[in-house]
Steps between C-alpha positions, in 0.01 A plus 500: 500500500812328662665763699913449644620339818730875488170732410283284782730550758541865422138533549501294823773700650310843383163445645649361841628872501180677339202259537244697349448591142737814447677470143765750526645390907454157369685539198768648687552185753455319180832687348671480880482157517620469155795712499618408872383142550639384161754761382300587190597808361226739591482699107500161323262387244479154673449694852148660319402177370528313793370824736168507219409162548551501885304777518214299315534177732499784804169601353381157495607406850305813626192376331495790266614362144855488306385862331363677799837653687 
């Protein structure tokens, strides 16, 4: 699957922050970055979208899958 430049960098920016594989504090840098790095609004359909599939490219980048945080 072809993941976003925005969802890729989410995850990036999330597992400089939490580098190990913990779903819900990386989820949360995930939404961070999101709403303060980009000015997304934070309750947003689009936010979730993009915060699901950087949380699946976060899994991958910590060697542990795009359905394991």
């Amino acid at each position: 699957m072809k993941y976003s430049k925005i969802a890729s960098d989410a995850a990036a920016a999330a597992i400089k922050k939490v580098p190990w594989p913990s779903g819900g504090l990386i989820e949360l840098e995930i939404h961070t970055y999101l709403e303060h790095q980009l000015g997304m609004d934070p309750m947003s359909d689009k936010c979730f979208e993009l915060a699901d599939e950087a949380l699946s490219v976060a899994g991958i980048l910590l060697g542990e899958g795009p359905d394991a945080l």
